[in-house]
C-alpha positions as CSV (number, residue, x, y, z in Angstrom):
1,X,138.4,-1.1,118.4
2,X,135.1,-3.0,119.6
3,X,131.7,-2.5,118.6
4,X,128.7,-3.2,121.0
5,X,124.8,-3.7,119.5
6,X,121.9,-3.8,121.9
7,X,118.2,-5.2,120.4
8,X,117.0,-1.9,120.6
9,X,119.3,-0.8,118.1
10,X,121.6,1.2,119.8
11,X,125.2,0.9,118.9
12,X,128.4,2.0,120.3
13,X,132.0,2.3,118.5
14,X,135.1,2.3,120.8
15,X,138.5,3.3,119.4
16,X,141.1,2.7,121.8
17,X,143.5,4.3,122.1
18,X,142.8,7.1,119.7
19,X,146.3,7.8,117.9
20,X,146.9,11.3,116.1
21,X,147.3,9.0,112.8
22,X,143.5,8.5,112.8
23,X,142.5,12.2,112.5
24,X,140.4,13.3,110.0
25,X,139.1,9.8,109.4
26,X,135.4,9.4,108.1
27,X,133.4,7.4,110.8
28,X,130.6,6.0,109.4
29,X,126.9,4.2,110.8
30,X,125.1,2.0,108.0
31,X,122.0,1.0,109.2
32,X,120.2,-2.1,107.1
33,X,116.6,-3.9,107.8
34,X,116.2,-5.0,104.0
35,X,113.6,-2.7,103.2
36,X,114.6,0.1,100.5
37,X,118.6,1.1,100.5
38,X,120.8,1.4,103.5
39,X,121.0,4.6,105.6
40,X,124.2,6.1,106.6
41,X,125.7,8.8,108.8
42,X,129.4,10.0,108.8
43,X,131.4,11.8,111.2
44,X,134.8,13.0,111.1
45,X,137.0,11.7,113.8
46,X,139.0,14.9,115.8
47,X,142.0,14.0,117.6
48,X,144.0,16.5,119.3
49,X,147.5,16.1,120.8
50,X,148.0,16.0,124.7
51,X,149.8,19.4,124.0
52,X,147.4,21.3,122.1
53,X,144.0,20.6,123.8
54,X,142.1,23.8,124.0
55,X,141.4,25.8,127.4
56,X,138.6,24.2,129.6
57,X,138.8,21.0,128.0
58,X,137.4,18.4,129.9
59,X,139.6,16.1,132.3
60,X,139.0,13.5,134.1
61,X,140.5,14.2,137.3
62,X,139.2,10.6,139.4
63,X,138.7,7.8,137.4
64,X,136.4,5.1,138.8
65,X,137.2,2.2,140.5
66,X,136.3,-0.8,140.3
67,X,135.6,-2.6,143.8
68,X,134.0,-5.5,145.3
69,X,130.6,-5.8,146.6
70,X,128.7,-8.2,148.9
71,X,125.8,-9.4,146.8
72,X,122.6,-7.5,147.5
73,X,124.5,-4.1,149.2
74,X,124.8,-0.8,147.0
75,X,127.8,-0.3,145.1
76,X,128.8,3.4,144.3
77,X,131.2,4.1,141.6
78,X,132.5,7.9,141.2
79,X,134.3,9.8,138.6
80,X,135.1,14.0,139.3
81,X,135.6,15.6,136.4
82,X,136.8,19.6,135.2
83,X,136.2,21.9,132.3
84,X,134.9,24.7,131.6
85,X,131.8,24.7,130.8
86,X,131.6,22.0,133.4
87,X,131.2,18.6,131.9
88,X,128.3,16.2,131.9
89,X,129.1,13.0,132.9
90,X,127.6,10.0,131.2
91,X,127.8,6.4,132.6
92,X,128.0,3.4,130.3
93,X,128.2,0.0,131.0
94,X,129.9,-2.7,128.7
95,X,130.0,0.2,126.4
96,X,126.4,0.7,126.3
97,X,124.9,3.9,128.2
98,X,123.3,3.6,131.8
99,X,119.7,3.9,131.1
100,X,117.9,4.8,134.8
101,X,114.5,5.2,132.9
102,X,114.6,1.3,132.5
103,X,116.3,0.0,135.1
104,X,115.2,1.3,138.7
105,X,118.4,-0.8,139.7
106,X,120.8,1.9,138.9
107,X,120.7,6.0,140.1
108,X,123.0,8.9,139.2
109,X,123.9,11.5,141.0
110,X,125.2,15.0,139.4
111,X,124.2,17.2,142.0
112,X,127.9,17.6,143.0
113,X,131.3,16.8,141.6
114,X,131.7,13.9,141.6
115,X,129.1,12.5,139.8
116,X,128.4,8.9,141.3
117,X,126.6,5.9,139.9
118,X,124.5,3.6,142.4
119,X,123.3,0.2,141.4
């Protein structure tokens, strides 16, 4: 697994890979300034065999790839994906979700399938 903390205080947990032995397990987010007692929220961690995944569950059908860029051009990374209801797509980067709000730097597009990341 790898954690990721950015100074706004978002964090991200990455298990991978995901193995049907860690079903059921309590996933839990302590947060801590010092000030009165720690807060924490707990999920519990789903994992479904490749075998049993429910109808319209969502697939990624093209991955993105990675590519090389000449420095100052537009890269576009895609990534089509199915389900029904039709998936959102969310971009993160180094584990950490794409935030166009703050960045003018990157775009998405979701207008069609596939969604595409510009930066």
């Amino acid at each position: 697994y790898s954690t990721k903390t950015l100074s706004n205080g978002l964090s991200t947990l990455r298990i991978e890979p995901v193995r049907l032995t860690d079903a059921n397990a309590t996933i839990s987010c302590t947060a801590d300034n010092g000030i009165g007692n720690p807060v924490i929220a707990d999920a519990i961690l789903t994992v479904l065999s490749s075998d049993k995944l429910p109808t319209g569950f969502p697939v990624i059908e093209a991955h993105p790839v990675l590519k090389s860029v000449e420095q100052g051009r537009t890269a576009h990374v895609s990534c089509r994906a199915r389900g029904e209801p039709r998936p959102k797509v969310l971009w993160l980067r180094d584990l950490m979700p794409v935030d166009i709000r703050s960045n003018t730097r990157y775009s998405v597009s979701t207008l069609g399938n596939p969604g595409i990341l510009s930066f």
